[in-house]
MIFI-803212 format. One record per residue (C-alpha): x, y, z; chain; residue in three letters; residue number from 0. Coordinates in steps of 0.1 Angstrom, whole numbers. Layout:
N
ATOM  c1  c2  c3  rogu  segu  lumse
ATOM  X  Y  Z  A  ALA  NUM
...
This chain:
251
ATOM  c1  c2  c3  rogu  segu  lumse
ATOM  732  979  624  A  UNK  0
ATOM  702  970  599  A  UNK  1
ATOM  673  982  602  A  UNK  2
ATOM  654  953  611  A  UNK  3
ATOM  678  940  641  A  UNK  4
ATOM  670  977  654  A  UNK  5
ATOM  633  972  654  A  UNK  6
ATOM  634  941  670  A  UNK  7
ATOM  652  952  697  A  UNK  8
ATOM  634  977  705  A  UNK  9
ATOM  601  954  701  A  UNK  10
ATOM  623  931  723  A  UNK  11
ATOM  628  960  750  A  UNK  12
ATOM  595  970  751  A  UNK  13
ATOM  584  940  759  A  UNK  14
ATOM  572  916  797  A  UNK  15
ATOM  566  883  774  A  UNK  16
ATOM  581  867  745  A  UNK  17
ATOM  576  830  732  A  UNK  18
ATOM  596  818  699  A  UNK  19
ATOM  585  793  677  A  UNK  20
ATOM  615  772  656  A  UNK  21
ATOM  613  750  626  A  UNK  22
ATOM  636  730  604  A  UNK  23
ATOM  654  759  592  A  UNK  24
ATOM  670  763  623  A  UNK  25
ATOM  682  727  625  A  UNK  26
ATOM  692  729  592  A  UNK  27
ATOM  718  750  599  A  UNK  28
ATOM  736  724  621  A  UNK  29
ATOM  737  700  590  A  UNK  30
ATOM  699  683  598  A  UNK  31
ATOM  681  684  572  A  UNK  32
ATOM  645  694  566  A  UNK  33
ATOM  623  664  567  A  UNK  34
ATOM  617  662  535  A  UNK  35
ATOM  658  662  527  A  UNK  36
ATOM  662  634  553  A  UNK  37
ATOM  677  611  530  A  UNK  38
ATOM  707  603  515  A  UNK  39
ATOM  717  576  487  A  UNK  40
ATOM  701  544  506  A  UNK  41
ATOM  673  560  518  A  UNK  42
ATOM  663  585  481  A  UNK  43
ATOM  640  557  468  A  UNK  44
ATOM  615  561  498  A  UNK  45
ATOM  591  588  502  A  UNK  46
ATOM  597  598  543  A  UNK  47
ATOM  560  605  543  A  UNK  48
ATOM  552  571  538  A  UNK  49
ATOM  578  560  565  A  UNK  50
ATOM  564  579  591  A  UNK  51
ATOM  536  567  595  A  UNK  52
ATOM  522  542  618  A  UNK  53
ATOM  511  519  588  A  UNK  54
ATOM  544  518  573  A  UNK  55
ATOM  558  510  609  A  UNK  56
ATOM  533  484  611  A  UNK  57
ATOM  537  466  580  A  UNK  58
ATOM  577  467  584  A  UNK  59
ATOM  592  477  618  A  UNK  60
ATOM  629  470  608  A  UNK  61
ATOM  628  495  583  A  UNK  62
ATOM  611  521  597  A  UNK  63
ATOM  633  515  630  A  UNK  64
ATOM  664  514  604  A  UNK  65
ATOM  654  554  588  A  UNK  66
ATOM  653  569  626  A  UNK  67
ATOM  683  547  635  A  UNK  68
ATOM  699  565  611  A  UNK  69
ATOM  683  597  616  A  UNK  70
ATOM  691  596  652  A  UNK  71
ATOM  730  592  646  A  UNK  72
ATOM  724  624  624  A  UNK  73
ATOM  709  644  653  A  UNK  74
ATOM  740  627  678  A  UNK  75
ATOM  768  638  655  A  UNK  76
ATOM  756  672  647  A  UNK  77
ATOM  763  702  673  A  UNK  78
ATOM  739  735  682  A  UNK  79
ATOM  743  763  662  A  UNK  80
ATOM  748  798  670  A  UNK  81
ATOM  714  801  668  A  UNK  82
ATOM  704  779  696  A  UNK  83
ATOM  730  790  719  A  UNK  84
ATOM  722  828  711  A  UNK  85
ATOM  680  814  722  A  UNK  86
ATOM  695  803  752  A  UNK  87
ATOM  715  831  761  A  UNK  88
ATOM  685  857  752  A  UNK  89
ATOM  663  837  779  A  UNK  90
ATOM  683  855  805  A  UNK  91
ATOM  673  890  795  A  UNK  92
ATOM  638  880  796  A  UNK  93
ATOM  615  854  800  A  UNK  94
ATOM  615  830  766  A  UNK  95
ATOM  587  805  761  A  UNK  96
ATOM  605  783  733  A  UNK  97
ATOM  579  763  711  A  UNK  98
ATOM  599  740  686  A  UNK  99
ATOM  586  721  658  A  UNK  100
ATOM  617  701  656  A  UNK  101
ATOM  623  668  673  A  UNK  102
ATOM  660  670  678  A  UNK  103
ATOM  674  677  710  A  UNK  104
ATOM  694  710  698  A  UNK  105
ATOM  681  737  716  A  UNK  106
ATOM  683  713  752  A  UNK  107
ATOM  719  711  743  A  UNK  108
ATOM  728  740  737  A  UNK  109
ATOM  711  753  769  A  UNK  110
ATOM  679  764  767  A  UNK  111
ATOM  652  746  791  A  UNK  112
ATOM  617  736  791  A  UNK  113
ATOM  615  737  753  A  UNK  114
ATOM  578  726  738  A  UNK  115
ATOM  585  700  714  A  UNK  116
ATOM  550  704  697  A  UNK  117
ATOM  562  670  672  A  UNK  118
ATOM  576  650  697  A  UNK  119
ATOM  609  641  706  A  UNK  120
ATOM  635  619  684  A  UNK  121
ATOM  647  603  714  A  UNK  122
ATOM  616  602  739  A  UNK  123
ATOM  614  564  729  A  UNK  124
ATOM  580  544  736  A  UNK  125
ATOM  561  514  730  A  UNK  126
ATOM  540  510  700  A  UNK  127
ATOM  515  485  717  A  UNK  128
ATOM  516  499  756  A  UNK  129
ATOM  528  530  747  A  UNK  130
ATOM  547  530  778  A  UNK  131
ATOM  583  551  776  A  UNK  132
ATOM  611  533  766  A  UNK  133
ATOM  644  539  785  A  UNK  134
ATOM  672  556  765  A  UNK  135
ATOM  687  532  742  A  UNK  136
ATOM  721  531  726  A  UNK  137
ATOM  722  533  690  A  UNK  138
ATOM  736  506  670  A  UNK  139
ATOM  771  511  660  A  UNK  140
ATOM  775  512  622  A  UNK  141
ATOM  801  526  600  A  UNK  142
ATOM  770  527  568  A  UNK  143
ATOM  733  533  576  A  UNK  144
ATOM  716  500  574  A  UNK  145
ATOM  685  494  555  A  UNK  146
ATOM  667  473  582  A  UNK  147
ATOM  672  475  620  A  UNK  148
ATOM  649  455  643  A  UNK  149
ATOM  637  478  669  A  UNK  150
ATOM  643  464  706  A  UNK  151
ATOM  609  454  727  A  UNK  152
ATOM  593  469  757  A  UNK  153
ATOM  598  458  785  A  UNK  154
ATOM  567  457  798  A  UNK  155
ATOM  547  442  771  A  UNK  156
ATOM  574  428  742  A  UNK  157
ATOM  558  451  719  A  UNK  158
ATOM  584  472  694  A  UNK  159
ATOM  597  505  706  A  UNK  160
ATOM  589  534  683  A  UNK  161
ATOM  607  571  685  A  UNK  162
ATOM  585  594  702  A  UNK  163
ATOM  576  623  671  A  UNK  164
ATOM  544  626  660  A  UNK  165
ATOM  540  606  626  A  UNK  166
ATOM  514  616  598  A  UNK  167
ATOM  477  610  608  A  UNK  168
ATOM  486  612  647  A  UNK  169
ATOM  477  640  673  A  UNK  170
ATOM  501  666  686  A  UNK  171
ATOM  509  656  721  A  UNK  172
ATOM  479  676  744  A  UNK  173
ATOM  500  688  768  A  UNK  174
ATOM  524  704  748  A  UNK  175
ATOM  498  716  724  A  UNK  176
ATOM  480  739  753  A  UNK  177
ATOM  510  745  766  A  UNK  178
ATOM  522  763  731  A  UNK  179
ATOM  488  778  730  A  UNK  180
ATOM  495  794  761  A  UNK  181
ATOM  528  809  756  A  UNK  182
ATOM  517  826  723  A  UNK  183
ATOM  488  839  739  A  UNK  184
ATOM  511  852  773  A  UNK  185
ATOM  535  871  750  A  UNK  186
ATOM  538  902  738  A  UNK  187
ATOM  560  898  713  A  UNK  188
ATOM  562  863  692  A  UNK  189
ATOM  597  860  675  A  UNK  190
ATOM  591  830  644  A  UNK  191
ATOM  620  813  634  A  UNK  192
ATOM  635  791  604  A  UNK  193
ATOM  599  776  599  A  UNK  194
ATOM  581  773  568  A  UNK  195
ATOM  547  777  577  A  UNK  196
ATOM  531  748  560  A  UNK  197
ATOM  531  724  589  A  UNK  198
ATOM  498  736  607  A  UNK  199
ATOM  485  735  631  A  UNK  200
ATOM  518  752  643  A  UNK  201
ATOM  516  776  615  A  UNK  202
ATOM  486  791  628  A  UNK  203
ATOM  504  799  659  A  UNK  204
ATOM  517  829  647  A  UNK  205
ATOM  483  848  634  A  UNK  206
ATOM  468  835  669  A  UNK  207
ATOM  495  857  684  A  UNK  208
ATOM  487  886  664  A  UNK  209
ATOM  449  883  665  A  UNK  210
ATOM  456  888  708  A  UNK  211
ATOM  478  917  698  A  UNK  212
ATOM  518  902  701  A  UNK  213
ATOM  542  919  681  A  UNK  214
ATOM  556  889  652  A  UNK  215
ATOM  586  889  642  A  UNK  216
ATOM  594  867  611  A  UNK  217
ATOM  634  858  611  A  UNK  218
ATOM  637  838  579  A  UNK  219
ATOM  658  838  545  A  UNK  220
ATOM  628  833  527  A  UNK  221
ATOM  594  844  521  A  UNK  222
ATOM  564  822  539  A  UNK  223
ATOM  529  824  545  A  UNK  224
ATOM  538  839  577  A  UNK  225
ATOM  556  872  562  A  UNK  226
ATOM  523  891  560  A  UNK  227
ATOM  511  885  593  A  UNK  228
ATOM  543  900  603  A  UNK  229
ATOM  551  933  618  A  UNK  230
ATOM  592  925  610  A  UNK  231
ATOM  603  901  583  A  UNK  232
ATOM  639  898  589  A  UNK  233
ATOM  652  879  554  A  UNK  234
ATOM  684  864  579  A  UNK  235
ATOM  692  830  591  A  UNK  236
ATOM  689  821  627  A  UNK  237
ATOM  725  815  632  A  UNK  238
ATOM  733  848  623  A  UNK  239
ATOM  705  869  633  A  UNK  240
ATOM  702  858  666  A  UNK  241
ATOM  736  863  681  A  UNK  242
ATOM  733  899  666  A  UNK  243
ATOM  701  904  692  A  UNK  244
ATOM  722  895  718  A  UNK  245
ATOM  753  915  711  A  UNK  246
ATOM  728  946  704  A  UNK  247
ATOM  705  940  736  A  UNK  248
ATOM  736  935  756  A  UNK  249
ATOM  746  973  747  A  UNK  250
């Protein structure tokens, strides 16, 4: 058993509270790819940080609406991971607040529940003039990603229905902002997974955990800004690291 798999579970035993916070890495590991990999050969001439944005959206709905068209048929065709399903089965040892930077519905399929999507949700569909929510919609059925896809129109007011992630120069949700606040501050251990660290302010979520005393565990191939704030940097992947905390807290 490596060494670090035994410190965290005896971190994990220890412990009353634990809140984990996920990022693309974990995703990834389905076949989603980071953000900034979200593209493939019709999509590699734009820059996805000009695309989400509600400018871009403005300026050109149908092809904005056409990237997370495409996007979203990603997230439907891909399956959880070990990963997630290991999350969801640690939840019933102890109580797991699950933070996620990612707006893929992964971790809800593979069981876990009352996930904090701190960027939104893919499929949480609203308006972008009412902002009112947008019932689920069926994706258009296309054998090739097209270019341009006219979004459908609220209901309520005709505007155009936008997915419901955070873009660039938008506010986290409130809500699920304090709500992540809260569970790193309620736990006494914080496990940090798959997430680079850059995106703040969810990066700073970890060093808020530590300043109130949490244990942080880093579970990550690769070094981040994170590691030193870390008591346990655990260079693994999610999908393999986590269904080892199970099988050795199940012992």
């Amino acid at each position: 058993m490596a060494e670090e798999l035994i410190r965290v579970a005896a971190h994990w035993h220890a412990v009353r509270r634990v809140a984990v916070l996920t990022g693309a890495g974990m995703s990834a590991e389905s076949g989603i790819p980071t953000f900034r990999g979200a593209h493939n050969g019709l999509w590699q001439r734009f820059d996805p940080m000009q695309l989400a944005t509600a400018e871009a959206f403005r300026a050109d709905p149908a092809l904005v609406w056409g990237w997370y068209v495409w996007r979203m048929g990603m997230v439907r065709a891909a399956a959880p991971n070990a990963g997630h399903r290991a999350l969801a089965a640690l939840a019933s040892t102890q109580p797991v607040a699950l933070v996620t930077q990612n707006v893929d519905d992964l971790h809800e399929r593979a069981g876990s529940s009352g996930a904090i999507h701190l960027h939104g949700e893919l499929f949480a569909h609203r308006c972008f003039d009412c902002s009112r929510p947008a019932p689920d919609l069926p994706l258009p059925n296309h054998d090739t990603p097209l270019l341009r896809v006219e979004p459908p129109r609220c209901v309520h007011c005709g505007g155009p229905i936008r997915p419901g992630v955070v873009w660039f120069g938008e506010s986290l949700p409130e809500r699920a902002w304090s709500n992540a606040v809260a569970a790193v501050e309620g736990a006494d251990l914080v496990l940090v997974v798959g997430t680079s660290g850059l995106v703040h302010p969810a990066a700073g979520l970890p060093l808020h955990a530590k300043r109130r005393g949490a244990v942080v565990v880093e579970i990550n191939p690769e070094s981040t800004p994170i590691s030193p704030t870390a008591d346990v940097t655990w260079r693994e992947s999610a999908a393999r690291a986590l269904p080892a905390l199970v099988t050795a807290l199940a012992r």
